[in-house]
C-alpha positions as CSV (number, residue, x, y, z in Angstrom):
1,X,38.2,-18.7,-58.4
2,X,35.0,-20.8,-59.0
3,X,31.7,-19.3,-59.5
4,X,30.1,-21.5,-57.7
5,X,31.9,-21.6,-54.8
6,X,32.2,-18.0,-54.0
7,X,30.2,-15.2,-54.0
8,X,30.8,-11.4,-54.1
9,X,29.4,-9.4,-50.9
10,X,27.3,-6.2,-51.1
11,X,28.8,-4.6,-47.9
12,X,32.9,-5.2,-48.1
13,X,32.8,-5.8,-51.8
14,X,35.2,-9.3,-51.2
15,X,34.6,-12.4,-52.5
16,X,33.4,-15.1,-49.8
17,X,32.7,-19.1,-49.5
18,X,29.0,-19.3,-50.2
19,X,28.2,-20.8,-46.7
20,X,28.4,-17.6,-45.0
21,X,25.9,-15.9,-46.8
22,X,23.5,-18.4,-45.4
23,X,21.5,-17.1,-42.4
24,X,20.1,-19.1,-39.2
25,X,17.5,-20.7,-41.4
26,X,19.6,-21.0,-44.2
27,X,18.6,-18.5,-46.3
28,X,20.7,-16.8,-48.8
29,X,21.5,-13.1,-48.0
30,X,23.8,-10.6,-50.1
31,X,26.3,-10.0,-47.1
32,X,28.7,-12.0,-45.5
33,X,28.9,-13.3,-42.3
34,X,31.8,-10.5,-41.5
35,X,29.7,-7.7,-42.5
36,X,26.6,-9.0,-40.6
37,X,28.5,-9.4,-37.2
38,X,30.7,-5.9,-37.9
39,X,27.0,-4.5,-38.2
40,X,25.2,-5.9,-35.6
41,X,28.5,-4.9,-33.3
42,X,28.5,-1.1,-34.6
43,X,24.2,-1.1,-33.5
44,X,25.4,-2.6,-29.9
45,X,27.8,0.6,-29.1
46,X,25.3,3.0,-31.2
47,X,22.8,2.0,-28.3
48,X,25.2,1.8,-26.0
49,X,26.5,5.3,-26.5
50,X,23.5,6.7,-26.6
51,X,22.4,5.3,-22.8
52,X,26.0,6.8,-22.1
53,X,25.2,10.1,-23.1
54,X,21.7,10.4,-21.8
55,X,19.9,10.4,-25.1
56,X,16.2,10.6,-24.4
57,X,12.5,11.1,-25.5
58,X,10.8,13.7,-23.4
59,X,7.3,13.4,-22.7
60,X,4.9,16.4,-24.2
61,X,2.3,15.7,-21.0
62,X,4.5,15.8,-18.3
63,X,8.7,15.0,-17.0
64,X,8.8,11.7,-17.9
65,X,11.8,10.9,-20.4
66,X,12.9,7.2,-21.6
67,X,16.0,6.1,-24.0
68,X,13.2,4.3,-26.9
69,X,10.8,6.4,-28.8
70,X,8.8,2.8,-28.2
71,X,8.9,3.5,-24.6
72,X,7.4,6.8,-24.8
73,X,5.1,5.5,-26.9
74,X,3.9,2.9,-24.4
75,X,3.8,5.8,-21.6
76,X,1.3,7.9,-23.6
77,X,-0.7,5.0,-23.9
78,X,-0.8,4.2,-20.4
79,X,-0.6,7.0,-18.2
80,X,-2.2,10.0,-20.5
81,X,-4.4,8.5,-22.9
82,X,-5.8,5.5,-20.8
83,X,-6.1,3.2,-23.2
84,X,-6.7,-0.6,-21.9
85,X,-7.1,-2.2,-25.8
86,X,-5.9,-5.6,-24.6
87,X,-8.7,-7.7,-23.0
88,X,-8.0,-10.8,-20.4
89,X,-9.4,-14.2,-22.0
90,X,-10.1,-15.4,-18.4
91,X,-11.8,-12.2,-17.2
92,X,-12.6,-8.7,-17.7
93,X,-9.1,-6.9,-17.0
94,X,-8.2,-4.5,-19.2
95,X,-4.6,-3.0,-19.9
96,X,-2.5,-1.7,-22.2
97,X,0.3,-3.8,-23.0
98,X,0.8,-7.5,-23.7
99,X,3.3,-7.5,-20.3
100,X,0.8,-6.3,-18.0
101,X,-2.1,-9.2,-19.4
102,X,1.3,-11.8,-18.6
103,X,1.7,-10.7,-15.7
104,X,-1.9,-10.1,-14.6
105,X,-2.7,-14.0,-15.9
106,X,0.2,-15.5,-13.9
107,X,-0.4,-13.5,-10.8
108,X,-4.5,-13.9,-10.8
109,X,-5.3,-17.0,-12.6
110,X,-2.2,-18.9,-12.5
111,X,-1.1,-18.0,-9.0
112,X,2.9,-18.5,-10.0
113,X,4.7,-17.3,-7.4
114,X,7.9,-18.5,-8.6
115,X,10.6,-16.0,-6.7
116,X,11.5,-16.1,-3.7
117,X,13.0,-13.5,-1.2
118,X,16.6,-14.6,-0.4
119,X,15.8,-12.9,3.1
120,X,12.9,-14.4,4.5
121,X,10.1,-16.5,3.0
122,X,8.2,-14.2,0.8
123,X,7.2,-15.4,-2.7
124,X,5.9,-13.3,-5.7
125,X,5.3,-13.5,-9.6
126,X,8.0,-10.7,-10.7
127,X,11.1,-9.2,-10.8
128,X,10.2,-5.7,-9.3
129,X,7.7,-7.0,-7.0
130,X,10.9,-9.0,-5.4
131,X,12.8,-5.7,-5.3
132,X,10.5,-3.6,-4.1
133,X,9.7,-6.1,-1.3
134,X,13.8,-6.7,-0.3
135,X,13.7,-2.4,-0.8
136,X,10.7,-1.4,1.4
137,X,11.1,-5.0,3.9
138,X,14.6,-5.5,4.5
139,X,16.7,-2.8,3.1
140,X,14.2,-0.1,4.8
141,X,15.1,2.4,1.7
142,X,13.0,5.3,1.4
143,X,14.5,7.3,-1.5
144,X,11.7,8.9,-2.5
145,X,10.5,12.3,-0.7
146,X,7.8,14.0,-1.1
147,X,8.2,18.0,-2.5
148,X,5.1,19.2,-0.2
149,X,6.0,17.5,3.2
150,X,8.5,14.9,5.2
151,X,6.3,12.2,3.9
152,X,9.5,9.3,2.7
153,X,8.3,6.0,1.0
154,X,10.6,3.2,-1.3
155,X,8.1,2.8,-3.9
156,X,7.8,6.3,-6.9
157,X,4.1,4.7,-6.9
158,X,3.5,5.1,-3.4
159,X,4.7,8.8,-3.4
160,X,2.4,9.6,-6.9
161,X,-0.7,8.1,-4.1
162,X,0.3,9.8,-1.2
163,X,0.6,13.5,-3.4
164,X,-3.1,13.0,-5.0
165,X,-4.4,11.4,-1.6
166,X,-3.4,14.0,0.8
167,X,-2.0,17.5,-0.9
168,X,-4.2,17.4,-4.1
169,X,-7.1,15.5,-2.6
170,X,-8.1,14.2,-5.9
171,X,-10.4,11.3,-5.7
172,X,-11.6,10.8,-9.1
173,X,-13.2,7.1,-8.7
174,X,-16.6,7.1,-8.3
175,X,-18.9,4.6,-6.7
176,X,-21.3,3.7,-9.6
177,X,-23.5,2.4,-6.6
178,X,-23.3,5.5,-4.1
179,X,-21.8,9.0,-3.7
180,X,-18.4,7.7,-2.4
181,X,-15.4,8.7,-3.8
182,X,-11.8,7.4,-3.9
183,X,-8.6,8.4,-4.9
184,X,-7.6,5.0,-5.9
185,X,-8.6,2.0,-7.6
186,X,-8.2,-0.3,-4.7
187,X,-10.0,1.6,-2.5
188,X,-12.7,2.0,-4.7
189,X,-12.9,-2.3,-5.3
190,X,-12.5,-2.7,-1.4
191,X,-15.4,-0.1,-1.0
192,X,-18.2,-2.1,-3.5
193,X,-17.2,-5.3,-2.1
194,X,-17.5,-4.4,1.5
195,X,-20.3,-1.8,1.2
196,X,-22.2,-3.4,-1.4
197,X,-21.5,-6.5,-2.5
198,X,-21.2,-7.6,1.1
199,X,-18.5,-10.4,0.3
200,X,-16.6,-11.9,2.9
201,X,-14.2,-14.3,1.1
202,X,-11.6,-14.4,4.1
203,X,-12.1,-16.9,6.2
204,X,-11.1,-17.5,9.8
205,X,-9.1,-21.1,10.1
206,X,-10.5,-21.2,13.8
207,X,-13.9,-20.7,13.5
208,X,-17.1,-20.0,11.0
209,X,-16.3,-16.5,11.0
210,X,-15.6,-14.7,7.4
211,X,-14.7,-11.0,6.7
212,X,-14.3,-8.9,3.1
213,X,-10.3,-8.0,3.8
214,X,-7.5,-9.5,5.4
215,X,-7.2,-6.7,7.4
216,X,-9.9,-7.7,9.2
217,X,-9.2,-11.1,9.9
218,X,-6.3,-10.7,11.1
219,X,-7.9,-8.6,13.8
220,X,-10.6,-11.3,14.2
221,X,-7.4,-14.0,14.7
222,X,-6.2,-12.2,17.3
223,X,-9.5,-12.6,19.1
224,X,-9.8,-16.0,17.9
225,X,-6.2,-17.4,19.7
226,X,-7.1,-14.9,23.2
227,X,-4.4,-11.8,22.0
228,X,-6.1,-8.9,22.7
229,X,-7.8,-7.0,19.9
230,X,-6.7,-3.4,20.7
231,X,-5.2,-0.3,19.3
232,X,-1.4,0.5,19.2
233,X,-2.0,3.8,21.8
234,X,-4.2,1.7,23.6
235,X,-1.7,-0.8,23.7
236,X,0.8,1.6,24.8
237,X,-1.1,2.4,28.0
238,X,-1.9,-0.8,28.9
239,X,1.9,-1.3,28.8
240,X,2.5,1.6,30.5
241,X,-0.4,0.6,33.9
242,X,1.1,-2.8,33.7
243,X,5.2,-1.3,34.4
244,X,3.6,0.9,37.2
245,X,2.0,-2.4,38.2
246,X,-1.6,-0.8,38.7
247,X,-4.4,-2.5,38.6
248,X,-6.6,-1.3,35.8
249,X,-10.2,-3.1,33.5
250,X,-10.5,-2.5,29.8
251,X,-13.8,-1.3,27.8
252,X,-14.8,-0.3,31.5
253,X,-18.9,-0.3,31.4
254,X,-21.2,1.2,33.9
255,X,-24.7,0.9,34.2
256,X,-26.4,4.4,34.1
257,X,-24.0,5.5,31.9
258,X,-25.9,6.3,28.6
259,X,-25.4,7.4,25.4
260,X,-27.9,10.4,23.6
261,X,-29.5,7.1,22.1
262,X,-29.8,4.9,24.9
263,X,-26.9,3.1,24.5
264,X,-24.3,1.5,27.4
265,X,-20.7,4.0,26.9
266,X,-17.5,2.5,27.9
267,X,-14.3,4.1,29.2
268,X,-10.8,2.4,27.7
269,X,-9.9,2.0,31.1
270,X,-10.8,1.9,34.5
271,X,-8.5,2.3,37.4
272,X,-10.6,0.0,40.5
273,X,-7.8,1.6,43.2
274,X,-7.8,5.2,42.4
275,X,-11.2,5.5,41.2
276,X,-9.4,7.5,37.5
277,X,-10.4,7.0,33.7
278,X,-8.4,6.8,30.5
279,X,-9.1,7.7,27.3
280,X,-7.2,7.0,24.1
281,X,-8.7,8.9,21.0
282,X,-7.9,8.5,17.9
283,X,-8.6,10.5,15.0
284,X,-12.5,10.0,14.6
285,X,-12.4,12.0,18.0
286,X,-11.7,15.1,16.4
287,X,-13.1,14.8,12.6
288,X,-14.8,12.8,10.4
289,X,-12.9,9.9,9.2
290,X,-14.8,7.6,6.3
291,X,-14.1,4.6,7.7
292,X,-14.5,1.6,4.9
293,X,-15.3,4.1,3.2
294,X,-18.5,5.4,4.4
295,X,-20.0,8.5,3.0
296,X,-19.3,11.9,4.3
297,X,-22.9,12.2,5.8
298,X,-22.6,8.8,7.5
299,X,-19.1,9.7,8.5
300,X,-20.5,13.2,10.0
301,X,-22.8,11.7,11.6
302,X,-20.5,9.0,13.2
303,X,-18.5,12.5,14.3
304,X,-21.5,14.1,15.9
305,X,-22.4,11.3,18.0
306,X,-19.0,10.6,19.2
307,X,-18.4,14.5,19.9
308,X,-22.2,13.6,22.1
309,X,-20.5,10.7,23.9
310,X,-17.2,12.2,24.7
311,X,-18.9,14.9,26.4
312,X,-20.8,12.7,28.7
313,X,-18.3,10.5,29.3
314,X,-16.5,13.9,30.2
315,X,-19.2,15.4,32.7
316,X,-19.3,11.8,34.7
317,X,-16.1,11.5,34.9
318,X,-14.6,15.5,35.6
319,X,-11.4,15.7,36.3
320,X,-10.8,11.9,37.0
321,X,-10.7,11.3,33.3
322,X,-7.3,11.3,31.1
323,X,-8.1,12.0,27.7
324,X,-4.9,11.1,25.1
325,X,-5.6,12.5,21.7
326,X,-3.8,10.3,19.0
327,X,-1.1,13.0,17.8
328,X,0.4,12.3,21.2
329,X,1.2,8.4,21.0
330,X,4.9,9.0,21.6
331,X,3.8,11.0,24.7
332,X,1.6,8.2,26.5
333,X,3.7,6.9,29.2
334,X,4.9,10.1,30.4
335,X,1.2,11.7,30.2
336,X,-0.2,8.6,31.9
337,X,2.7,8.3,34.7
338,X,1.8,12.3,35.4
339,X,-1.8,12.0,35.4
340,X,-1.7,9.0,38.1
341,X,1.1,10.9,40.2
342,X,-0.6,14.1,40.4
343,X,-4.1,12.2,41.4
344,X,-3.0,9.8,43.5
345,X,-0.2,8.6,46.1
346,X,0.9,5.8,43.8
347,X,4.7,6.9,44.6
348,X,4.5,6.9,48.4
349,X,2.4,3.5,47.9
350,X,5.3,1.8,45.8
351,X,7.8,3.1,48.3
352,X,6.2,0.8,50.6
């Protein structure tokens, strides 16, 4: 056997041509080609087993468990410790891993939106945006439940929001320009841009018209192209008139009716016939609600004086007023039909 041909391996201990103890690059390595692939075969089913048998790292901070030490490290890092060590060359984003700054550059500054929904034509930058989308969209999958209520939502994200958002009521991001105080990110950016910074970077394709959210300008659209601009209990009732085929004016004004502060009030709706008012109120009605995120004063405030208008709106109208609080929604065409049968003859008229 020729020396220079062959070569002894390290790992089976056989003699072996000398070209398969070259790597990829060819580099000379002390085992064989055999031994390499029997190795790289036996770390394969060593990982795979473990998967199989549920072998995991447990979290020390809380119930999270993953299959990598790596992973767990990553976890710390992100959801404990809150460290954001990796800087955005375009703009001052933080995070904590290399895949969040892709992600982040190809979403933000790229704008790649490079999937596409097989089931309509929604378009994203990643994988689990896709599913979640085709999950939460299509599929309707809510498969997460929350522990302290029948709250259901697709999304493990959504459920960790809703928990600290309603049942803990944590809001532990402050407004470094006010008192407000959020329980998320997001609402916390929407807040300073509305509030403060006053931006309005949506525009309206119909008009001059420009608003901070795309909330907003979809509402304005609606205006904008003569669909009504009108909440979905208000909508219910003026669905509800419109099948009993009654006549009936919305934001009904009247001229000595004033506010505390001087100010013309309106009823929802005005029935000309019967001479009968309806109200739909929705939760501002009954509490404060911090409405683009106002502060608690202004949104007491807001309270007090609506609390003040209801009540005259009440005394003008007596018992010709039909007040629908917003818990009742699914209630609205049989409270409307009973408060217009017991206060007028609408039957006996549609008989004829």
């Amino acid at each position: 056997m020729s020396e220079v041909e062959h070569k002894k391996c390290k790992g089976c201990r056989c003699y072996r041509m000398l070209s398969s103890f070259l790597n990829a690059k060819g580099r000379q390595l002390k085992t064989c080609s055999a031994c390499r692939d029997k190795g790289r075969n036996a770390q394969k089913k060593s990982r795979a087993k473990k998967k199989a048998s549920g072998v995991k790292h447990q979290c020390p901070k809380c119930d999270y468990k993953c299959s990598t030490k790596s992973n767990l490290t990553t976890h710390i890092k992100m959801i404990h410790d809150k460290i954001k060590d990796i800087q955005c060359p375009k703009c001052d984003y933080k995070c904590s891993t290399n895949g969040s700054l892709n992600v982040h550059i190809k979403r933000v500054h790229d704008k790649i939106k490079n999937l596409e929904c097989p089931k309509c034509d929604y378009k994203c930058s990643t994988n689990g945006t896709l599913t979640r989308h085709i999950k939460q969209v299509h599929n309707k999958i809510k498969d997460h439940l929350c522990p302290k209520c029948d709250y259901k939502c697709s999304d493990k994200g959504n459920l960790t929001r809703h928990i600290k958002q309603v049942h803990d009521k944590i809001k532990d991001h402050l407004c470094p320009k006010c008192d407000s105080k959020f329980s998320t990110k997001s609402s916390l950016t929407r807040h300073i841009k509305q509030v403060h910074d006053k931006i309005k970077d949506h525009l309206c394709p119909k008009c001059d018209s420009k608003f901070s959210t795309k909330s907003s300008l979809t509402k304005h659209i609606k205006i904008c192209t003569g669909e009504l601009k009108i909440s979905a209990g208000e909508f219910k009732v003026m669905n509800t008139l419109k099948s009993m085929m009654i006549e009936f004016k919305r934001e009904y004004t009247i001229a000595d009716l004033k506010s505390s502060i001087g100010g013309t009030l309106r009823y929802d709706f005005y029935l000309p016939k019967y001479g009968l008012y309806i109200e739909y109120d929705g939760k501002q009605h009954y509490e404060p609600v911090r409405f683009g995120g106002v502060s608690k004063k202004k949104a007491l405030e807001s309270f007090h004086k609506t609390q003040a208008n209801d009540k005259i709106k009440n005394e003008y109208a007596g018992n010709k007023l039909l007040r629908i609080k917003y818990t009742n929604y699914l209630l609205v065409p049989e409270l409307v039909f009973k408060f217009i049968t017991d206060k007028t003859d609408w039957d006996s008229d549609e008989r004829h």
